[in-house]
N, C-alpha and C positions, 0 to 999 in steps of 0.2 A: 504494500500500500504506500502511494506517496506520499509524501509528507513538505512540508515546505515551514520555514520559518522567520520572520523579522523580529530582527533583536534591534539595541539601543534605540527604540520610540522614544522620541521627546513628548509626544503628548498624542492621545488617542481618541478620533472625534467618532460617535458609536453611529450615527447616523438617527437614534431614536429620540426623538423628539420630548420625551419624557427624562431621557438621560443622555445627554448628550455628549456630553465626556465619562470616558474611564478609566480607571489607573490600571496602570503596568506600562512594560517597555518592551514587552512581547507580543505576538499575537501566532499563534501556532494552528498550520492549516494541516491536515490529513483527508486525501483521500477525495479532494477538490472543495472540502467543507470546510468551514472555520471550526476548531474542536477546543482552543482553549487562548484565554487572555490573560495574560499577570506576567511575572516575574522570569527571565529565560534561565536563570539556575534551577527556581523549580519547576520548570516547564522541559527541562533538560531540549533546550532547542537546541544546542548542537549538533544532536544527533538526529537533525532532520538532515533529508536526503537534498535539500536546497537550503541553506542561509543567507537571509542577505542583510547587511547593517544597514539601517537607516542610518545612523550620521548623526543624529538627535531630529531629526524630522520629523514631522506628522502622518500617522497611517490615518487613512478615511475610507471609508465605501467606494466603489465604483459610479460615479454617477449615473443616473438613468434618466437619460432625455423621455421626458411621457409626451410629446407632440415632435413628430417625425416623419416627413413625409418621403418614403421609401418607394425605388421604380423595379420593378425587376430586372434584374440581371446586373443590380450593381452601378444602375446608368442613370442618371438625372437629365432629363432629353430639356428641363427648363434652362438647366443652367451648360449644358451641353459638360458636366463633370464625370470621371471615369475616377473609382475608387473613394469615394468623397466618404462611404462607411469606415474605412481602415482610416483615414485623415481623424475622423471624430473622434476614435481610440486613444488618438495624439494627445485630445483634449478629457483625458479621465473619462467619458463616458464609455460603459462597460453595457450598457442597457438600452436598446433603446423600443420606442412606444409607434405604431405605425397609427399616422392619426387620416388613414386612407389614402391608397396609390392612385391618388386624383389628379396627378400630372403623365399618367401613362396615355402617354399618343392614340386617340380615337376610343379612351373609355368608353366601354358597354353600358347602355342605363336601359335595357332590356331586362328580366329577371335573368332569365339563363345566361346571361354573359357578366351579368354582374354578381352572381354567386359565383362564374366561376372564374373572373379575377380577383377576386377573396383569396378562394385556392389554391388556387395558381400560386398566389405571391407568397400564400402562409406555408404550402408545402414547398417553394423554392428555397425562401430563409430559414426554416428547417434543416436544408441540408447547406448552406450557405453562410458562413459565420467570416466573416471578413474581419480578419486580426485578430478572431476570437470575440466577436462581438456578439451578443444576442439580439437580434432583431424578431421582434415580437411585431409580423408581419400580417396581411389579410384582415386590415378592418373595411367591414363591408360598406362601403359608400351607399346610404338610403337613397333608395328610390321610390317612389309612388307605385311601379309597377311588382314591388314587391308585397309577397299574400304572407298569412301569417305561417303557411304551408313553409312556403321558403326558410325562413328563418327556424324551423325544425331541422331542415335539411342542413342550415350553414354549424346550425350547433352540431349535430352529428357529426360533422364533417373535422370538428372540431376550431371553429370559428368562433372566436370570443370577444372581439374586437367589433365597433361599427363608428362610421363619424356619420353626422346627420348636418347639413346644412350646405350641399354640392350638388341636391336632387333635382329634379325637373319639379319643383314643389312650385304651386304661383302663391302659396302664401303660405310661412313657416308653420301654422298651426294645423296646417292639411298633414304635414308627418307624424303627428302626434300616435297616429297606429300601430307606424312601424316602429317605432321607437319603444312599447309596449311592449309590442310583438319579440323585439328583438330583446328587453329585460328580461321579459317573461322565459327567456328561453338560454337565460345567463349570460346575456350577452352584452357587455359594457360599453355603453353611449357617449361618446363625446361629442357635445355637441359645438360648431363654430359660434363664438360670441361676437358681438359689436359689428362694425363695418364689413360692405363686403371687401373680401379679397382680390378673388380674380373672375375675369367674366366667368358667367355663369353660378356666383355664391349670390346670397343674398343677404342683406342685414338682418342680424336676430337681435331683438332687446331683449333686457331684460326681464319685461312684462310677457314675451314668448317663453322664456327660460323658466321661470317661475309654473306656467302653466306646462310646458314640455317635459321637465322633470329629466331632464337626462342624469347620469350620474356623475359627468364631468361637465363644468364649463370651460371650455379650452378656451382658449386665449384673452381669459375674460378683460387682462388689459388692455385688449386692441391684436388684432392680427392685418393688419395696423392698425385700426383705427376702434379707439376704448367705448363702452358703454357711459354711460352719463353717469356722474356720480350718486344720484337719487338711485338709481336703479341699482348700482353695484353696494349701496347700504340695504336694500332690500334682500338681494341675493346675499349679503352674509349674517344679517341680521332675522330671515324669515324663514333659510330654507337651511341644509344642510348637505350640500350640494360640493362636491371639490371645486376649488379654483386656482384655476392653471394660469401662472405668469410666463411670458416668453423673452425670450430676447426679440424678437420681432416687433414684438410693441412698443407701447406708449409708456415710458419710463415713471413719469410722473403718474400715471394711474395705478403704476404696478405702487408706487409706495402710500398712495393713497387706499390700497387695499389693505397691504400689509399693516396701516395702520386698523381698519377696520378691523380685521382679525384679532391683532392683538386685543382689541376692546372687547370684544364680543365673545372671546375666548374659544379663537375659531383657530389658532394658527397650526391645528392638525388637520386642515382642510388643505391647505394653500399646497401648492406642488407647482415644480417649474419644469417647465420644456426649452427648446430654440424654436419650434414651430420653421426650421429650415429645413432643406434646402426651400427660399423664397425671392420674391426678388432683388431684398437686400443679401444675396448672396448663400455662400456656401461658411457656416459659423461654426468648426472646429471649437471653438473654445466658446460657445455662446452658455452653455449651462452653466458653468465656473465662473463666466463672466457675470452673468446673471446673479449668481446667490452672493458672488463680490460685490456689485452693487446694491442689493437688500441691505444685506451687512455695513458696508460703509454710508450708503445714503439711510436706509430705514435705520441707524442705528441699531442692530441686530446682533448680538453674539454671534461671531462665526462659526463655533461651533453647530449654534441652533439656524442659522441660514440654511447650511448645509445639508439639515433634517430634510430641507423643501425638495432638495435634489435627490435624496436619496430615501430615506425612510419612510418620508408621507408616501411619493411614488410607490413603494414595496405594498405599499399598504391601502391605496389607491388601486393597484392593478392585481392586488393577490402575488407578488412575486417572491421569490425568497431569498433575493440579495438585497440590498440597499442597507444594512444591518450591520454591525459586527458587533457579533454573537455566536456562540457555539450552535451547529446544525444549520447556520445559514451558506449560501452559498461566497468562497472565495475569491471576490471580484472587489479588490481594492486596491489603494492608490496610496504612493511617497511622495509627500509632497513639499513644499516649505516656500518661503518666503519669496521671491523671487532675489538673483543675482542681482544688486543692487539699490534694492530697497532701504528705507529707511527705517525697517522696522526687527525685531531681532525673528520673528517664528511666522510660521503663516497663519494664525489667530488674526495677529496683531497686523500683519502685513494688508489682509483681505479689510479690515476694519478700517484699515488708512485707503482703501484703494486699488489696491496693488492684487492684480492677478495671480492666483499662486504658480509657482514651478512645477513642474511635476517629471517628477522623476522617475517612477517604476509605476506602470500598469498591469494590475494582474488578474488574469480573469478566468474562476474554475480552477485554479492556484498557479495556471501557466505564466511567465513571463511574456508579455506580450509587447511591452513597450518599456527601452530601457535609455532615459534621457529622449521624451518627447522632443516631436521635432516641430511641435505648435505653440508649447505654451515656452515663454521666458526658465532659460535654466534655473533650478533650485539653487540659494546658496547654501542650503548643506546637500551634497552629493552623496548618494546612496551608493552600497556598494555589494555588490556577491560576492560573498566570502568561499561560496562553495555549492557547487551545481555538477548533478550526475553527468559523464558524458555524453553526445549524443549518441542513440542506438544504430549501429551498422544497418543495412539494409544485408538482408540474408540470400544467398544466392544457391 
């Protein structure tokens, strides 16, 4: 059984919202799971089959982008980018959310062709993991022409993802069916909030959201363009509904929610995506950028920022990384300050500003990224102390 181990942690962010830091300077994975956190004499991590020193660095969770607009085959035809899943790896995220592959060239809004690019894409990133990444692909793009028949067949099928608001709908509250349809059959709703996006979306308010009831509001601060403030005190004060910040948005509304939350004592709702590839581009490091600016503009412990990217997410979609904890899954991050900052660790660095480093990605306990080639180097430098050879190929 594999084993894998990070010794010297300078400080350990759990990704849980209720605990967000924890003590020790170890964190010991077996077997691609997280099995134990504390002290590495008594965790005897030496004699794992990989060690790597952190440096006095910070271990964190894998981030999990939960708005992610995925093409099959690896190809983004908006932004004409090849590899653009292995590039986000760059940027700590370990996870990511398909919030419907509504940029693929001549989308089907027929029933039969729109369950079966659901399929398609959920059984391709099944076998398709680019840098080790999880892509949690096939949310069903709603359609009017969808029966509640359908939506048995996509759960069957194992379809558990859907986005609502890219339909041939002429008015947001006509999906109201499918959207039932598709709960009722466990299947998780995100619905698009605010402005539309791109031809063919439509604006949802708040007052549709309220009545539609999906179980996420994606972009609730704009995907560009934000809901009214009256409406986004409704949605966190009446309902109980996730809300999804991005990096795509409207900045100012994102911290205008996070203050709502904090009051209303909601902030195990809030969860952040990048909502890219869009037309502001291809955002590598939009998640980390994102809960950097919570943290330094909301005034927000970094530690507890970081919950929004990782633990609310887990907990949002049923996953079981975004954690660190024994029996969760091994998809974390070394990260620290960045080279040059004015601040000594990445707590403090992320609260001034400053993007963190990231130094080792590791996903399922593999090494996957060693000195990202997106985010600003770490000033403490992580190191492998010791790693099994690679396996021959047998002949």
């Amino acid at each position: 059984m594999a084993s894998l181990a990070v010794i010297n942690i300078g400080a350990i962010a759990s990704g849980d919202l209720d605990q967000p830091l924890l003590h020790g300077d170890c964190v010991l994975v077996e077997d691609g799971k997280i099995s134990a956190i504390g002290g590495a004499d008594q965790l005897n991590a030496n004699s794992a089959d990989t060690v790597i020193d952190a440096n006095g660095a910070t271990v964190l969770p894998g981030l999990i982008d939960s708005h992610f607009h995925v093409a099959i085959g690896d190809y983004q035809p908006r932004q004409k980018v090849v590899d653009f899943i292995d590039s986000y790896t760059h940027g700590g995220v370990t996870s990511m959310i398909s919030a419907g592959e509504i940029h693929t060239p001549g989308r089907p809004k027929d029933a039969a062709g729109v369950k079966a690019l659901a399929i398609l894409a959920q059984r391709s990133y099944s076998n398709l993991h680019p840098n080790g990444a999880k892509v949690h692909a096939g949310a069903v793009v709603l359609e009017p022409t969808l029966q509640e028949k359908d939506f048995e067949e996509l759960a069957a099928e194992g379809i558990w993802l859907a986005k609502f608001g890219f339909g041939d709908y002429s008015d947001p509250y006509d999906g109201e069916a499918q959207i039932r349809w598709a709960q009722k059959n466990g299947i998780k709703v995100m619905c698009h909030s605010g402005g539309a996006s791109i031809p063919g979306s439509t604006a949802i308010s708040a007052t549709h959201l309220l009545r539609l009831k999906p179980d996420i509001c994606g972009h609730v601060n704009g995907g560009p363009t934000s809901l009214d403030n009256d409406g986004l005190r409704r949605l966190v004060s009446e309902t109980d509904l996730y809300l999804q910040l991005v990096q795509a948005g409207n900045l100012r509304s994102s911290l205008f929610i996070l203050g709502l939350a904090q009051e209303h004592d909601g902030m195990g709702r809030v969860v952040v995506g990048s909502d890219t590839p869009t037309g502001t581009g291809m955002m590598p490091l939009g998640v980390v950028k994102t809960v950097t600016e919570l943290s330094s503009l909301g005034r927000l412990p970094a530690a507890t920022a970081l919950c929004l990217a990782t633990g609310n997410n887990a907990k949002a979609w049923g996953l079981n990384s975004g954690i660190i904890a024994p029996g969760r899954d091994a998809d974390l991050l070394i990260a620290d300050a960045p080279n040059g900052s004015t601040r000594e660790n990445m707590f403090s660095a992320m609260e001034n500003g400053d993007v963190p480093g990231i130094g080792v990605v590791i996903i399922d306990s593999v090494i996957r990224v060693f000195r990202s080639r997106n985010s600003p180097p770490p000033a403490k430098v992580p190191q492998i102390l010791k790693q099994p050879p690679p396996s021959l190929p047998c002949f």
